[in-house]
C-alpha positions in Angstrom: 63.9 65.2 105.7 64.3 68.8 104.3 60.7 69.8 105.7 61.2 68.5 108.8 64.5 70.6 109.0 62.5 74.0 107.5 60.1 72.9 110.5 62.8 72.6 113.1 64.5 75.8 111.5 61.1 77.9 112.1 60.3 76.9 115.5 64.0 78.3 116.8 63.4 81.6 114.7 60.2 81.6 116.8 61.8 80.8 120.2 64.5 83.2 119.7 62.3 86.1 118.8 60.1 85.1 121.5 63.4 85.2 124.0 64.2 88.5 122.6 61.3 90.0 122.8 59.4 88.8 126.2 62.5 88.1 128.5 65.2 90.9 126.9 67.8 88.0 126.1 70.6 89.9 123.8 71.9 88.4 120.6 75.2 87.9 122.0 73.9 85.4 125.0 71.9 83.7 122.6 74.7 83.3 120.0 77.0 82.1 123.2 74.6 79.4 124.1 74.7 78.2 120.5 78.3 78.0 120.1 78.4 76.3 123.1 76.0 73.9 122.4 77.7 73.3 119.3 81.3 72.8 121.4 79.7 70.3 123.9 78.0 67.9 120.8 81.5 68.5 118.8 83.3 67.3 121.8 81.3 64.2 122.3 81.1 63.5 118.7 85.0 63.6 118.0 85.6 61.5 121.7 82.9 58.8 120.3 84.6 58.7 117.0 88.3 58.5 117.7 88.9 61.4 115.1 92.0 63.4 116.6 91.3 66.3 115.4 94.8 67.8 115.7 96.4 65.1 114.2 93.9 64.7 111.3 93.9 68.6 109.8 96.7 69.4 107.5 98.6 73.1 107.8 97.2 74.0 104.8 93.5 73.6 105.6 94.4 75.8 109.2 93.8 78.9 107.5 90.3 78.1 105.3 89.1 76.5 108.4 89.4 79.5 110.6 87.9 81.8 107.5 84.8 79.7 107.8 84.6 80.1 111.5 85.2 83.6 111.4 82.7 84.1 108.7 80.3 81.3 109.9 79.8 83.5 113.4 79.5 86.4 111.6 77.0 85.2 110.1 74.6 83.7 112.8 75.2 87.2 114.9 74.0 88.6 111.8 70.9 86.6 111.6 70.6 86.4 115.2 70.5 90.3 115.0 68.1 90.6 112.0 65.5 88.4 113.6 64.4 90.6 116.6 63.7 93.3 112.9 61.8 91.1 110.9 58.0 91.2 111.7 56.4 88.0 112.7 53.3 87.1 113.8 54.4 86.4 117.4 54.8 89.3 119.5 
């Protein structure tokens, strides 16, 4: 399952350089497109489960849980940012 996820993982380094490179998409768009994809699949996944996700998270796990999405999106801009640098094959 791991290979098939280092496949998965490549092909989208490879689409978003492409995007970057041939059509002048920013970081920032595709970053927002991720996020929201990740929103709309959260969304369905909590309604389908009947977690209550309000109800469920405890005042002292508020403030890790926002550090990791702070830090998470800082991340993925980052290597959003760095892919467009690194030198690939595909041009």
């Amino acid at each position: 399952m791991a290979n098939l996820a280092c496949i998965v993982y490549a092909l989208m380094q490879t689409c978003i350089k492409s995007l970057q490179i041939t059509d002048g998409v920013s970081a920032a768009e595709i970053r927002f497109i991720g996020s929201l994809f990740l929103l709309v699949t959260s969304f369905f996944y909590l309604q389908c489960s009947k977690y209550t996700f309000f109800k469920e998270i405890k005042r002292d796990q508020i403030l890790p849980l926002i550090t990791r999405a702070l830090a998470g999106t800082f991340a993925h801009i980052g290597l959003t940012l760095s892919i467009k640098s690194i030198p690939l094959s595909l041009y």
